[in-house]
C-alpha positions in Angstrom: -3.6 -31.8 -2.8 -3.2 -35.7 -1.8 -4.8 -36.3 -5.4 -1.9 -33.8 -6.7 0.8 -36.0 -5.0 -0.7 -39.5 -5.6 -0.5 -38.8 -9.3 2.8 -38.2 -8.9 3.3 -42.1 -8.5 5.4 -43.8 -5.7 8.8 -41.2 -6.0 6.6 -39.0 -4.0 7.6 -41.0 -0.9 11.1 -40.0 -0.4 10.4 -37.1 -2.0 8.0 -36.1 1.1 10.3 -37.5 3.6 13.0 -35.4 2.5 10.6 -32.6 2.9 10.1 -33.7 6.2 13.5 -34.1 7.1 14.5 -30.5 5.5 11.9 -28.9 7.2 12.6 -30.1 10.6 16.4 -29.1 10.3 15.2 -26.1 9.2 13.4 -25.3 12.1 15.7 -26.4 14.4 18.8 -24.2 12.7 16.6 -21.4 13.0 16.1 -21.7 16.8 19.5 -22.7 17.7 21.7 -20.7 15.4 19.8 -17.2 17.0 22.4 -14.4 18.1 21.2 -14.3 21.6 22.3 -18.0 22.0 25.3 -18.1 20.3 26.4 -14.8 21.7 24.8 -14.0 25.1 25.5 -9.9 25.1 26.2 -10.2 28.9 28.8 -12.9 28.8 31.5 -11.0 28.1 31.1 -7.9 31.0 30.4 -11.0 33.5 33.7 -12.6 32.5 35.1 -9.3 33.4 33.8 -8.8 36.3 34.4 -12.0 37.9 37.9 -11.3 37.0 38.5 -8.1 38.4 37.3 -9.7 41.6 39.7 -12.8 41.5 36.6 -15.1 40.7 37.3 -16.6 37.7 38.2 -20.0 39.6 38.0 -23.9 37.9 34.0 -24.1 39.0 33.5 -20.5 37.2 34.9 -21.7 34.3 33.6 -24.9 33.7 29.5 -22.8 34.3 31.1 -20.5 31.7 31.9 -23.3 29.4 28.9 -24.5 29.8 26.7 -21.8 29.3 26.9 -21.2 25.6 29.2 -21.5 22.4 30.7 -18.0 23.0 31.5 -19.1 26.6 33.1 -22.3 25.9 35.9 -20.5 24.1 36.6 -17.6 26.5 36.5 -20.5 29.0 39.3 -22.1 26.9 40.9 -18.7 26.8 40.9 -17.9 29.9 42.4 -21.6 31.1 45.3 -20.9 29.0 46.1 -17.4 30.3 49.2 -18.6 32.1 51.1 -19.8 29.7 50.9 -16.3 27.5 49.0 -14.1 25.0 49.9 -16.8 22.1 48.3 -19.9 24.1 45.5 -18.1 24.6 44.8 -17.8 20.7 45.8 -20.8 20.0 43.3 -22.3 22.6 40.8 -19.9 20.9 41.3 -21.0 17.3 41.0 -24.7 18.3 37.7 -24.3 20.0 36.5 -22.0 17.9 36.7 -24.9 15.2 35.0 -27.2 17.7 32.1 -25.4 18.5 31.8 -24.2 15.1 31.6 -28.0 13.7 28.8 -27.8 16.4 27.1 -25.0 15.1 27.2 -26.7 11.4 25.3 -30.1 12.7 22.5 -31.5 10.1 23.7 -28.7 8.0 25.3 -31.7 5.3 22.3 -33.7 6.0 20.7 -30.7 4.1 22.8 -30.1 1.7 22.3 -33.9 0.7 18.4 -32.9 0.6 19.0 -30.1 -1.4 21.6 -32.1 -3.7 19.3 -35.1 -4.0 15.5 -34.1 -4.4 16.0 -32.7 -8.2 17.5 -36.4 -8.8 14.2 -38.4 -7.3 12.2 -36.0 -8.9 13.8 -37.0 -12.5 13.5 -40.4 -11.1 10.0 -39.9 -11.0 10.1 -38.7 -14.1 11.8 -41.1 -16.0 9.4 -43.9 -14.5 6.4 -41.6 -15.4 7.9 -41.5 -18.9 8.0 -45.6 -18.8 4.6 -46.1 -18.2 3.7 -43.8 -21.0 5.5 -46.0 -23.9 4.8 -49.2 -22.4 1.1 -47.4 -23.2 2.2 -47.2 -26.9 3.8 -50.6 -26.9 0.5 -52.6 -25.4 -1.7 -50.7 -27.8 -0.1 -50.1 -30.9 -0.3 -46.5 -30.7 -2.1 -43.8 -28.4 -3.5 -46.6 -26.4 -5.5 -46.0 -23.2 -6.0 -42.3 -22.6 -6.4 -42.6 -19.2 -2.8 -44.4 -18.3 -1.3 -42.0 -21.1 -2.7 -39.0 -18.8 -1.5 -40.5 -15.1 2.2 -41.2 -16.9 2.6 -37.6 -18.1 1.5 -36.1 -14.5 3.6 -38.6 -12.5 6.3 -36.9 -14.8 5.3 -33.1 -14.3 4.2 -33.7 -10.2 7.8 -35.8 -10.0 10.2 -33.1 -11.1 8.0 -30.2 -9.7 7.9 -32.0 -6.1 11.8 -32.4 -6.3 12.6 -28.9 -7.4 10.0 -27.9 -4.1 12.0 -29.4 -1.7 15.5 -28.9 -3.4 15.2 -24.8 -3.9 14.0 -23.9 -0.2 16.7 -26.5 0.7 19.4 -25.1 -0.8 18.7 -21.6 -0.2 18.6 -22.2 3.8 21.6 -24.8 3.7 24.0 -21.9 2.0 22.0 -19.1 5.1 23.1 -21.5 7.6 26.5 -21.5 6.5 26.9 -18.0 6.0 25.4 -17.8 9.7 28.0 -19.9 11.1 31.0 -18.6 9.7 29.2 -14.9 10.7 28.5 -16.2 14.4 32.3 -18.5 15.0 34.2 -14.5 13.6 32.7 -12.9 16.2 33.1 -14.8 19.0 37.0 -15.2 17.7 37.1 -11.4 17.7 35.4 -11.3 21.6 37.7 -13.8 22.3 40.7 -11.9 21.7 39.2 -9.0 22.5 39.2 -10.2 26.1 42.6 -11.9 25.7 44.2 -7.8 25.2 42.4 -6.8 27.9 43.4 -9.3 30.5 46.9 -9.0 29.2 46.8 -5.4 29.1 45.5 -5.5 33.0 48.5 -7.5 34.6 50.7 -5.6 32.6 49.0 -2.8 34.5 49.4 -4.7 37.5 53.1 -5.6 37.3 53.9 -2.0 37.0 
């Protein structure tokens, strides 16, 4: 394998360290973009709660805030309910774009991977392609078999390294995406899913 990629001349080197990079987004995107975290299933009946027991005061809400991307917006939510149903979604919407901008972090960093690898990879190529004329040129013709031989596999290790990285790239940059509009609907709909029923209970109340 290190044979592999030192054929593959000296465009292997950002070639790998985009790999690197990708990889470690990756990874990271995975563990911070799970469900659980985003949406904690017990958030919502603890918000509840803590209202229906008049608990929901400034210290509450910043914990709630605090606790996880779905919380920050009922947090936000909730600190609006005085002034009206139509606050509230407006507070909702505008956090909702925060946190989501959150949830999209390193996600153009790998895009750029994914946009660029194919590109170093032809670089490679192209360079590989180089040192097989200037083979021609300094011989005349076929010249040394051996140079001939490393410039046509820098070219084929060059672009296949590039399309490596770029494909898995690509595929998990437009999954991450997908996930974070998925994950910033639903919390919008728990959101307001909470805002009805607080509004719905004082309107209870005032009766």
């Amino acid at each position: 394998m290190l044979d592999i990629l030192k054929s593959g001349g000296w465009m292997m080197l950002p070639i790998i360290g985009c790999s690197i990079l990708a990889l470690a987004i990756i990874v990271e995107r995975l563990w911070t973009l799970r469900r659980r975290r985003i949406l904690p299933p017990e958030t919502l009946p603890q918000v509840w709660a803590l209202y229906r027991k008049g608990q929901l005061d400034s210290l509450q809400l910043r914990n709630l805030k605090m606790s996880s991307p779905l919380g920050a917006i009922l947090a936000s939510a909730i600190a609006s309910f005085a002034d009206g149903r139509e606050a509230m979604k407006e507070a909702v919407e505008q956090t909702g774009r925060q946190v989501a901008h959150g949830l999209e972090r390193y996600l153009n960093t790998l895009g750029t991977i994914a946009a660029i690898s194919p590109y170093l990879g032809l670089l490679g190529s192209v360079l590989g392609m180089i040192k097989v004329f200037s083979t021609f040129s300094a011989a005349g013709g076929i010249g040394n078999p051996t140079r001939l031989a490393g410039g046509i596999s820098e070219i084929l290790v060059a672009t296949a390294a590039g399309l490596a990285v770029a494909i898995p790239s690509l595929i998990f940059h437009r999954y991450f995406q997908g996930r974070v509009h998925e994950l910033t609907l639903q919390m919008e709909e728990e959101a307001v899913r909470l805002i009805d029923v607080l509004h719905s209970s004082r309107e209870e109340d005032d009766l």
